[in-house]
C-alpha positions in Angstrom: 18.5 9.0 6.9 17.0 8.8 3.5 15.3 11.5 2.0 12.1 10.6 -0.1 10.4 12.8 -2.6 6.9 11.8 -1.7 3.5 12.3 -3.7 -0.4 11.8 -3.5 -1.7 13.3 -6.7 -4.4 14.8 -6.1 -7.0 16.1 -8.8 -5.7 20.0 -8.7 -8.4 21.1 -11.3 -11.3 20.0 -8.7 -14.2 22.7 -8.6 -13.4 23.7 -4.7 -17.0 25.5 -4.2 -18.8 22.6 -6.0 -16.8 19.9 -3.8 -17.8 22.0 -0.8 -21.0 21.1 -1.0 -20.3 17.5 -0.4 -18.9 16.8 3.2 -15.5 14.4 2.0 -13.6 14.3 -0.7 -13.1 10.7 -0.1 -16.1 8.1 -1.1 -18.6 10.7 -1.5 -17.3 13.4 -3.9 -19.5 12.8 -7.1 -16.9 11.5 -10.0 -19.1 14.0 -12.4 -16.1 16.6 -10.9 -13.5 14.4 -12.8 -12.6 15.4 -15.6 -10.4 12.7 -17.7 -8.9 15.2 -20.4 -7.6 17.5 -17.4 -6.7 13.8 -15.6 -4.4 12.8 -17.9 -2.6 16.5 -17.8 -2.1 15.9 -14.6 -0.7 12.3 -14.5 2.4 13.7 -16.9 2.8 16.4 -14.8 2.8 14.4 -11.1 5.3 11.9 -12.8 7.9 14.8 -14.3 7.9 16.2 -10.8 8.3 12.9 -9.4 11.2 12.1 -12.3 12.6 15.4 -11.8 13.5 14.1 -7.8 16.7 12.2 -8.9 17.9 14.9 -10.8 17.5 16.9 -7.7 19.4 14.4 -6.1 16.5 12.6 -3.7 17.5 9.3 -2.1 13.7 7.8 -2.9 10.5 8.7 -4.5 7.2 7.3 -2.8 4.3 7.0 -4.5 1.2 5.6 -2.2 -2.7 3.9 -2.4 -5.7 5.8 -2.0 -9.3 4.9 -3.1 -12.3 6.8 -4.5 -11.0 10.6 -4.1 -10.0 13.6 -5.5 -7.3 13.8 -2.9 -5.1 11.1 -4.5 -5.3 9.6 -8.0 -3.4 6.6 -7.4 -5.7 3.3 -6.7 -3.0 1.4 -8.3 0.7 2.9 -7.3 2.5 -0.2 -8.6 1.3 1.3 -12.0 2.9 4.7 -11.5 6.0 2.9 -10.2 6.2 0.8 -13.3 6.5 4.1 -14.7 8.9 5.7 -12.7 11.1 2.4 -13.4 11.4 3.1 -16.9 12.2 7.0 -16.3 14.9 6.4 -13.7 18.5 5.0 -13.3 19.5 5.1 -9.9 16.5 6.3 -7.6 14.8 4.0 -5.2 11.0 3.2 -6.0 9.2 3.4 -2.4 5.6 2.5 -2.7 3.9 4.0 0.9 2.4 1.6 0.5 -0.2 -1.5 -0.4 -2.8 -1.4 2.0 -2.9 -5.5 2.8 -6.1 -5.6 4.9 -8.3 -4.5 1.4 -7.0 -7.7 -0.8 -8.7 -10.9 -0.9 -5.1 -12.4 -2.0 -2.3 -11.1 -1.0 -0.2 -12.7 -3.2 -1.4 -10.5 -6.1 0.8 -8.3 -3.7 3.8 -10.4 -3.5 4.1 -10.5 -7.1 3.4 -7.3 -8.0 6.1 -6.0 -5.8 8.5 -9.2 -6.9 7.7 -7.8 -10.6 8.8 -4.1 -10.1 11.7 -5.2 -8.0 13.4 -7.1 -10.9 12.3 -4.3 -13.5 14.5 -1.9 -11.8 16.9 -4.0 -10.8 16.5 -3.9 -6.8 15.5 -0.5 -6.6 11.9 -1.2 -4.9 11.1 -0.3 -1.3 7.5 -2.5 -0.6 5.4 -0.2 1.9 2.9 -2.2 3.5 -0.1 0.0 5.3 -3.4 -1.0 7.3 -5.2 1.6 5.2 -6.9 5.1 6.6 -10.8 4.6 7.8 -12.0 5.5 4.2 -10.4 3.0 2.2 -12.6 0.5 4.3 -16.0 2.4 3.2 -13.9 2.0 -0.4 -13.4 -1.3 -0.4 -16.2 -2.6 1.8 -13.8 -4.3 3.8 -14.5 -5.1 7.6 -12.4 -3.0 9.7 -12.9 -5.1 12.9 -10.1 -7.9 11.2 -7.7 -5.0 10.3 -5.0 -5.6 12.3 -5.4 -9.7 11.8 -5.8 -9.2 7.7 -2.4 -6.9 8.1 -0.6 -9.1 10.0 -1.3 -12.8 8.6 -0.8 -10.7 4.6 2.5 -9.9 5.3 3.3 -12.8 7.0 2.4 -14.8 3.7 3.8 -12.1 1.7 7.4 -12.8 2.9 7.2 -16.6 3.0 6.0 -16.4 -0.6 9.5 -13.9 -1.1 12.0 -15.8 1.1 10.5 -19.4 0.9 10.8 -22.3 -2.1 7.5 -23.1 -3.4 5.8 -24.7 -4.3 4.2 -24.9 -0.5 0.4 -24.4 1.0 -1.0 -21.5 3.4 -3.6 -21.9 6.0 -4.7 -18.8 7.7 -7.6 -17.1 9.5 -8.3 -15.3 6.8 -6.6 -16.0 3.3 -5.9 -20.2 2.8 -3.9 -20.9 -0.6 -3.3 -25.1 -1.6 -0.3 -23.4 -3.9 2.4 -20.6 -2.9 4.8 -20.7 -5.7 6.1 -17.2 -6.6 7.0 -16.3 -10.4 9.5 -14.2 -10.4 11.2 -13.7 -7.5 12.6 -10.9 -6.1 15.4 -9.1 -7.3 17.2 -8.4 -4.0 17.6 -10.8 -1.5 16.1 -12.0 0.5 13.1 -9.8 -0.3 13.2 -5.9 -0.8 13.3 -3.3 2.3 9.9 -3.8 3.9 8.9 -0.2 5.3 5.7 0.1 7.6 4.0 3.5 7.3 1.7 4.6 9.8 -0.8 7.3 11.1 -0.3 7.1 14.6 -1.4 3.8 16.2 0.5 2.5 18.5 0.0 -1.3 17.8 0.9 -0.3 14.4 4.4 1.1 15.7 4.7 -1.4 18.2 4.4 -4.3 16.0 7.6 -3.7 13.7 9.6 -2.9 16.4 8.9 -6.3 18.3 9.4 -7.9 14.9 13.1 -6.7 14.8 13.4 -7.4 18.1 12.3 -11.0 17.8 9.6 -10.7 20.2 6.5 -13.0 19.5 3.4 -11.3 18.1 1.3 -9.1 20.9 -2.2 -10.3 21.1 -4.5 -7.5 20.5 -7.1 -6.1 22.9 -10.0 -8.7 23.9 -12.6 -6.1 25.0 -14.2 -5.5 22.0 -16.8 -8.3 21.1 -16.5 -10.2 18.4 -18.6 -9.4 14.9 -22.3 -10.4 15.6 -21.9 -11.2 19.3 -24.0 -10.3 22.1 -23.2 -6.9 23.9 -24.0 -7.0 27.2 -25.4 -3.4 28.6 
């Protein structure tokens, strides 16, 4: 068992009776309620607490994605933990996690996490996450290919970790001529791949069946496909 100091950072100075009025937090929370000056407090502050976890003797600290909301200020959490690397020794990094389904290349994501993972010297834990409903209204990202976007990201995600390059990727949904990752990964063959998840049980069955070696489930067919006829 590991135990992992884990963090959202939200926006704690947020006008609670003035975001009340609005019915999320998330998407549709006027940004007029930000206020940068009091932003910036709170970035130092997240991060000493977050610092202050290896003193205290944590296994991990996890830092995580959200989009457009007061309820976390990390869009980009392999920018916190490129700061955490540089105020740490001996703490894992656990970033819970990228959401692949959102990214139009996912090796943006490879490298990124290749890049943190030789900064702190194989101290990186690489979270990869489908992403809540809200970061698809974020991104504008069609959640009917969730589960196919997920899957086919990660896939090219460890082949560009484990695999020589320079070599081409043809998928449903991301097709690259070149796969050539600079740098590598510190640790080998690719750092501890951990797969978060709310509650869905494809989610929780997939990894599972991956250790196990068993192929790839086929998702449900009942739904129709985008744009197809639905027959009432």
């Amino acid at each position: 068992m590991k135990l992992v100091s884990f963090h959202l950072m939200p926006y704690r100075p947020l006008d609670l009776a003035e975001a009340a009025k609005h019915r999320s937090p998330w998407v549709v929370l006027p940004n007029r309620l930000y206020d940068p000056v009091k932003g910036a407090e709170e970035y130092a502050r997240h991060i000493e607490a977050l610092v202050y976890a290896e003193e205290l003797g944590f296994d991990a600290i996890g830092v995580n994605e959200h989009h457009q909301t007061a309820y976390g200020l990390m869009p980009a959490p392999n920018l916190i933990a490129s700061a955490l690397i540089q105020r740490t020794k001996r703490v894992q990094i656990a970033i819970l996690g990228r959401a692949l389904p959102l990214v139009n290349n996912p090796i943006y994501i490879a490298e990124e996490f290749a890049m943190l993972d030789v900064l702190s010297k194989g101290r990186i834990i690489a979270g990869f996450v489908r992403g809540i409903g809200s970061e698809y209204h974020s991104s504008g990202t069609n959640p009917y290919f969730s589960h196919e976007r997920f899957h086919e990201a990660h896939d090219l995600i460890i082949r560009a970790w484990t695999e020589p390059g320079p070599f081409a990727f043809d998928g449903d949904h991301f097709s690259l001529r070149y796969v050539n990752l600079w740098p590598r990964p510190y640790q080998s063959p690719h750092p501890p791949v951990w797969i978060p998840s709310q509650g869905s049980s494809e989610t929780v069955a997939w990894p599972r069946d991956l250790l196990l070696g068993r192929p790839r489930r086929a998702l449900p067919q009942h739904l129709p496909r985008p744009g197809a006829a639905i027959r009432l």
